[in-house]
C-alpha positions as CSV (number, residue, x, y, z in Angstrom):
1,X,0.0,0.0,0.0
2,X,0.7,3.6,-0.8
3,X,2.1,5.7,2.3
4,X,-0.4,8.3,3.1
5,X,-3.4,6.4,2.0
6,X,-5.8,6.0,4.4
7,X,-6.9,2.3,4.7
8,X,-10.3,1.4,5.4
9,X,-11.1,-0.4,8.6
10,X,-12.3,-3.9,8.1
11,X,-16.2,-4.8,8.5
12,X,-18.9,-5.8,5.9
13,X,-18.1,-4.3,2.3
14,X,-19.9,-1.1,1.5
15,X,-22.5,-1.0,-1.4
16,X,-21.1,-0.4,-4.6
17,X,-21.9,3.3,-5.0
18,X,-20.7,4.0,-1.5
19,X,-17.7,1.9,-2.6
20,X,-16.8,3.5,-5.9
21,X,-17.5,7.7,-4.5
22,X,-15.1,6.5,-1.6
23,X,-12.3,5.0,-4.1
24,X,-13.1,8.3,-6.7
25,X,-12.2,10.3,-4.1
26,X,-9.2,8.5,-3.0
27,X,-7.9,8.9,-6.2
28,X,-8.8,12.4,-6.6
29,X,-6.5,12.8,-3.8
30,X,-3.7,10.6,-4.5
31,X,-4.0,10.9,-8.2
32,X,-0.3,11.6,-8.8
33,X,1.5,9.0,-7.0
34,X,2.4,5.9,-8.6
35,X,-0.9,4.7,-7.2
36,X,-2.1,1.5,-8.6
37,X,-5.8,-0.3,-8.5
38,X,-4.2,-3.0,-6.3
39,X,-3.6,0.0,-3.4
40,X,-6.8,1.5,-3.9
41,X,-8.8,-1.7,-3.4
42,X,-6.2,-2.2,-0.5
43,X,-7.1,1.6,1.0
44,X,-10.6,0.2,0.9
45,X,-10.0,-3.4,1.8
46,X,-11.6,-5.0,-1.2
47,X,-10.6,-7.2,-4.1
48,X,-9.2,-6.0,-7.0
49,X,-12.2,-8.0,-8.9
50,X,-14.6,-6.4,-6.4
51,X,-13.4,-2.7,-7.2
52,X,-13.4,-3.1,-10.9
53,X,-17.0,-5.0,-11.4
54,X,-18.1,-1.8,-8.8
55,X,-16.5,0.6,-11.2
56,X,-18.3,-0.9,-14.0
57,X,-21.9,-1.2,-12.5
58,X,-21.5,2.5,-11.4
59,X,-19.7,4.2,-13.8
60,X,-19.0,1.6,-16.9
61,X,-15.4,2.5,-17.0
62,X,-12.7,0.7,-14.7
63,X,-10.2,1.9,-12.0
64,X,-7.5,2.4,-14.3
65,X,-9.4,4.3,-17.0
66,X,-10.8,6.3,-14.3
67,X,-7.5,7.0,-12.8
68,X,-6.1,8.4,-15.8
69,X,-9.2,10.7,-16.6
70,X,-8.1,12.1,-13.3
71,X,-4.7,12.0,-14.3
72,X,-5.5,13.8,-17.9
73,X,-7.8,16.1,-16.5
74,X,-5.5,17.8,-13.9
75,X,-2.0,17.5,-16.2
76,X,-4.2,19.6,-18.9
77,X,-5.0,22.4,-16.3
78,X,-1.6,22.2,-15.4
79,X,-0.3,22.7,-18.8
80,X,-3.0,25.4,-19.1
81,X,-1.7,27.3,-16.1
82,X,2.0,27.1,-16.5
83,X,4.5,29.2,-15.9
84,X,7.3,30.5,-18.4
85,X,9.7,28.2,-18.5
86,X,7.4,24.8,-17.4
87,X,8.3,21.8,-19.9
88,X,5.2,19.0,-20.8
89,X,7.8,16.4,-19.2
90,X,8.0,18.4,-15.6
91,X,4.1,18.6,-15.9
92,X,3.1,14.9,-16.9
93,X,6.0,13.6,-14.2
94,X,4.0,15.7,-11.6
95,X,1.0,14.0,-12.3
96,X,1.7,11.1,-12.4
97,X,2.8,9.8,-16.3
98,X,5.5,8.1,-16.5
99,X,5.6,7.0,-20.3
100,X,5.9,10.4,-22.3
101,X,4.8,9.3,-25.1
102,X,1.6,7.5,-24.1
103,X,0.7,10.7,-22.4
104,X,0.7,13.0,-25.4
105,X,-1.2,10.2,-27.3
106,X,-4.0,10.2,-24.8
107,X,-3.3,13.9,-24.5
108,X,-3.9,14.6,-27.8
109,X,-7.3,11.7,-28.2
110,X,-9.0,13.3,-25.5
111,X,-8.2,17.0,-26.4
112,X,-7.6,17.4,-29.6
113,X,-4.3,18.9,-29.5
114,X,-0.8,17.9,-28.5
115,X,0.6,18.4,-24.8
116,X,2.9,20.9,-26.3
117,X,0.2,23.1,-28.0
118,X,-1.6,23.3,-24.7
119,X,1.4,24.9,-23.2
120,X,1.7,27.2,-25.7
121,X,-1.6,28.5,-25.7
Protein backbone atom coordinates (compact mmCIF):
# COMPACT_ATOMS: atom_id res chain seq x y z
CA UNK A 1 0.00 0.00 0.00
CA UNK A 2 0.74 3.56 -0.78
CA UNK A 3 2.06 5.71 2.35
CA UNK A 4 -0.37 8.30 3.12
CA UNK A 5 -3.43 6.43 1.98
CA UNK A 6 -5.80 6.05 4.38
CA UNK A 7 -6.92 2.34 4.68
CA UNK A 8 -10.29 1.41 5.41
CA UNK A 9 -11.14 -0.38 8.63
CA UNK A 10 -12.32 -3.86 8.14
CA UNK A 11 -16.19 -4.76 8.46
CA UNK A 12 -18.93 -5.78 5.91
CA UNK A 13 -18.08 -4.30 2.32
CA UNK A 14 -19.87 -1.05 1.52
CA UNK A 15 -22.50 -0.95 -1.37
CA UNK A 16 -21.15 -0.36 -4.59
CA UNK A 17 -21.90 3.29 -5.00
CA UNK A 18 -20.73 3.96 -1.53
CA UNK A 19 -17.70 1.87 -2.62
CA UNK A 20 -16.77 3.51 -5.94
CA UNK A 21 -17.55 7.70 -4.46
CA UNK A 22 -15.10 6.49 -1.62
CA UNK A 23 -12.32 4.99 -4.14
CA UNK A 24 -13.05 8.26 -6.70
CA UNK A 25 -12.24 10.29 -4.07
CA UNK A 26 -9.17 8.48 -2.97
CA UNK A 27 -7.93 8.87 -6.18
CA UNK A 28 -8.80 12.39 -6.64
CA UNK A 29 -6.55 12.81 -3.75
CA UNK A 30 -3.68 10.60 -4.48
CA UNK A 31 -3.95 10.86 -8.17
CA UNK A 32 -0.32 11.61 -8.84
CA UNK A 33 1.48 8.98 -6.96
CA UNK A 34 2.38 5.93 -8.59
CA UNK A 35 -0.91 4.70 -7.24
CA UNK A 36 -2.12 1.50 -8.58
CA UNK A 37 -5.77 -0.30 -8.51
CA UNK A 38 -4.23 -2.96 -6.34
CA UNK A 39 -3.63 -0.01 -3.45
CA UNK A 40 -6.79 1.51 -3.89
CA UNK A 41 -8.78 -1.74 -3.41
CA UNK A 42 -6.20 -2.21 -0.49
CA UNK A 43 -7.06 1.61 1.03
CA UNK A 44 -10.65 0.19 0.86
CA UNK A 45 -10.03 -3.36 1.78
CA UNK A 46 -11.62 -5.04 -1.23
CA UNK A 47 -10.60 -7.18 -4.12
CA UNK A 48 -9.17 -6.03 -6.96
CA UNK A 49 -12.17 -7.99 -8.94
CA UNK A 50 -14.57 -6.37 -6.37
CA UNK A 51 -13.38 -2.66 -7.15
CA UNK A 52 -13.35 -3.10 -10.94
CA UNK A 53 -16.97 -4.97 -11.35
CA UNK A 54 -18.13 -1.84 -8.85
CA UNK A 55 -16.51 0.59 -11.17
CA UNK A 56 -18.32 -0.92 -13.99
CA UNK A 57 -21.86 -1.16 -12.54
CA UNK A 58 -21.50 2.47 -11.44
CA UNK A 59 -19.66 4.20 -13.84
CA UNK A 60 -19.03 1.57 -16.94
CA UNK A 61 -15.43 2.49 -17.01
CA UNK A 62 -12.65 0.75 -14.72
CA UNK A 63 -10.23 1.95 -11.98
CA UNK A 64 -7.55 2.45 -14.31
CA UNK A 65 -9.41 4.26 -16.99
CA UNK A 66 -10.81 6.27 -14.30
CA UNK A 67 -7.47 7.04 -12.81
CA UNK A 68 -6.15 8.35 -15.77
CA UNK A 69 -9.22 10.71 -16.57
CA UNK A 70 -8.11 12.11 -13.35
CA UNK A 71 -4.71 12.02 -14.33
CA UNK A 72 -5.49 13.78 -17.88
CA UNK A 73 -7.80 16.05 -16.46
CA UNK A 74 -5.48 17.79 -13.87
CA UNK A 75 -1.97 17.50 -16.19
CA UNK A 76 -4.15 19.63 -18.87
CA UNK A 77 -4.98 22.42 -16.31
CA UNK A 78 -1.61 22.17 -15.39
CA UNK A 79 -0.26 22.67 -18.85
CA UNK A 80 -2.98 25.41 -19.08
CA UNK A 81 -1.72 27.27 -16.05
CA UNK A 82 1.96 27.05 -16.48
CA UNK A 83 4.47 29.23 -15.88
CA UNK A 84 7.26 30.50 -18.41
CA UNK A 85 9.70 28.17 -18.54
CA UNK A 86 7.41 24.80 -17.37
CA UNK A 87 8.33 21.76 -19.85
CA UNK A 88 5.15 18.99 -20.84
CA UNK A 89 7.83 16.40 -19.24
CA UNK A 90 7.97 18.42 -15.55
CA UNK A 91 4.10 18.60 -15.86
CA UNK A 92 3.07 14.93 -16.88
CA UNK A 93 5.96 13.57 -14.17
CA UNK A 94 3.96 15.68 -11.56
CA UNK A 95 1.04 13.98 -12.34
CA UNK A 96 1.68 11.08 -12.43
CA UNK A 97 2.83 9.82 -16.35
CA UNK A 98 5.54 8.09 -16.48
CA UNK A 99 5.58 6.99 -20.28
CA UNK A 100 5.93 10.43 -22.25
CA UNK A 101 4.84 9.26 -25.13
CA UNK A 102 1.62 7.49 -24.07
CA UNK A 103 0.73 10.66 -22.42
CA UNK A 104 0.67 12.97 -25.38
CA UNK A 105 -1.17 10.24 -27.27
CA UNK A 106 -4.00 10.21 -24.82
CA UNK A 107 -3.31 13.94 -24.47
CA UNK A 108 -3.93 14.57 -27.79
CA UNK A 109 -7.35 11.75 -28.21
CA UNK A 110 -9.02 13.29 -25.52
CA UNK A 111 -8.20 17.03 -26.42
CA UNK A 112 -7.63 17.41 -29.64
CA UNK A 113 -4.31 18.90 -29.53
CA UNK A 114 -0.78 17.88 -28.50
CA UNK A 115 0.59 18.42 -24.76
CA UNK A 116 2.90 20.89 -26.27
CA UNK A 117 0.22 23.15 -28.04
CA UNK A 118 -1.57 23.34 -24.69
CA UNK A 119 1.43 24.94 -23.18
CA UNK A 120 1.69 27.20 -25.68
CA UNK A 121 -1.56 28.45 -25.71
Amino acid sequence: MQAGIPVRRAGPPPNPGRLVRRACALIADHHAEALTVGDVAEALRVSVRTLQDCFRRELRTTPTAYLRSCRLDAAQRSLRAAEPGVSVTTVALRHGFVHLGRFATEHRSRFGESPAETLRR
